[in-house]
C-alpha positions in Angstrom: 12.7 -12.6 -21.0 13.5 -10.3 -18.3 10.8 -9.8 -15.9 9.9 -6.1 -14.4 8.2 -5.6 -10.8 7.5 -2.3 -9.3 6.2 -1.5 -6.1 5.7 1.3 -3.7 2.6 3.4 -4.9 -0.1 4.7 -3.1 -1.9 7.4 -1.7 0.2 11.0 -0.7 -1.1 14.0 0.6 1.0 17.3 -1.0 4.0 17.3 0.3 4.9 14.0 1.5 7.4 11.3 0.3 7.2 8.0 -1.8 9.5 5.2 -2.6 9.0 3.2 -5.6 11.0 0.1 -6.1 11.4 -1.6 -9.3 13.0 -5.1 -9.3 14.4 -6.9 -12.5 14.5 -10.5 -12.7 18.4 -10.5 -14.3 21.5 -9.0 -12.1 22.2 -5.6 -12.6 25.4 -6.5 -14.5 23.3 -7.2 -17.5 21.2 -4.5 -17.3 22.4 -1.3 -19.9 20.2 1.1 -18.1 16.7 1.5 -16.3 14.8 4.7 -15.7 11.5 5.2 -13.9 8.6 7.2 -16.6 5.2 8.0 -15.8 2.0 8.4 -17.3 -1.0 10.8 -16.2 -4.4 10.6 -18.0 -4.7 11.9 -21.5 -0.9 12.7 -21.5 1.9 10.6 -23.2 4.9 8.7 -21.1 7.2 10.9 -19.9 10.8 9.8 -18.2 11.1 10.6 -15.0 14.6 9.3 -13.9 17.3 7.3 -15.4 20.5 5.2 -14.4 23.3 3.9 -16.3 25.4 0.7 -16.0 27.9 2.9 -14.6 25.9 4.8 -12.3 25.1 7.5 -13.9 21.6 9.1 -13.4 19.9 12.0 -16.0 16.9 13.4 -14.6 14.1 16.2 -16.8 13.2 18.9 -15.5 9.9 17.1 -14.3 11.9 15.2 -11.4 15.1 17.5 -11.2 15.5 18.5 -7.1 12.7 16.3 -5.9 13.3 12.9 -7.2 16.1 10.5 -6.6 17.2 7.3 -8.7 19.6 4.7 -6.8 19.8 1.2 -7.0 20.9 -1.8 -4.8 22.8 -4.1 -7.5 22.6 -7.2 -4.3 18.9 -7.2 -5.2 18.9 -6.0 -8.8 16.5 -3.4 -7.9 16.5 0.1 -8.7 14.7 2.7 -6.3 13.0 6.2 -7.2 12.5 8.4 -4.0 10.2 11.3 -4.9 10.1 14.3 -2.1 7.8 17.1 -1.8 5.2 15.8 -3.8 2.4 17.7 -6.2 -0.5 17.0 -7.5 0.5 17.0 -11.0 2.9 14.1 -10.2 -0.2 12.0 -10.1 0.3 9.2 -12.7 0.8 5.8 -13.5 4.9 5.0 -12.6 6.5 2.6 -15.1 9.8 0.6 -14.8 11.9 0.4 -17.9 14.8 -2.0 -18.2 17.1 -2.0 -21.2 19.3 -5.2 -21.4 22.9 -5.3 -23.3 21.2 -6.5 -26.0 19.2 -3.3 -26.4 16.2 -5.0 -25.5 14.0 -3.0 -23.2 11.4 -4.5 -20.9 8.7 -2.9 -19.1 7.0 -3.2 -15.8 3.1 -3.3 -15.0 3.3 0.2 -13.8 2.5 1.5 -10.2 -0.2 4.3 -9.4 0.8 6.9 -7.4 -1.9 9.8 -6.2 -1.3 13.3 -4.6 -3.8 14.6 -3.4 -5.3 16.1 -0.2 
């Protein structure tokens, strides 16, 4: 059982910055991939950012130019830094972790709120 921690929510006025942290409880050497989604009232989970065993990162068109995904593999954590926040980026941020055994493990989600 791999266990998923995120951090870093909170209150944003338009504009500003966050940094969401997401920590996973095996080293990132058995991790296949981990992606940050999110999930705004009434609205289904939508991925926000991924990363690859290798490094490599995909991001929709939701994040693309504003978000970032970049881990530290000394603390097994993976990071999502989100610039120039909207208002419709309010949602529920969730941590997904996909071990080599295809089994994917979820955090307890953090809230993050743009608004003025």
């Amino acid at each position: 059982q791999v266990q998923v921690v995120e951090s870093g929510g909170g209150l944003v006025q338009p504009g500003g910055s966050l940094r969401l942290s997401c920590a996973a409880s095996v080293s990132i050497e058995n991790i296949f991939a981990m992606g940050w989604y999110r999930q705004a009232p009434g609205k289904q989970r939508e991925l926000v950012a991924g990363i690859g065993s290798g490094g490599s990162t995909n991001y929709p068109d939701s994040g693309k130019g504003r978000f970032t995904i970049f881990r530290d593999n000394a603390k097994n954590t993976v990071y999502l830094q989100m610039n120039n926040l909207k208002p419709e980026d309010t949602a529920v941020y969730y941590c997904r972790v996909v071990n080599r055994g295809n089994s994917e493990y979820w955090g307890q989600g953090t809230q993050v709120t743009v608004s003025s």
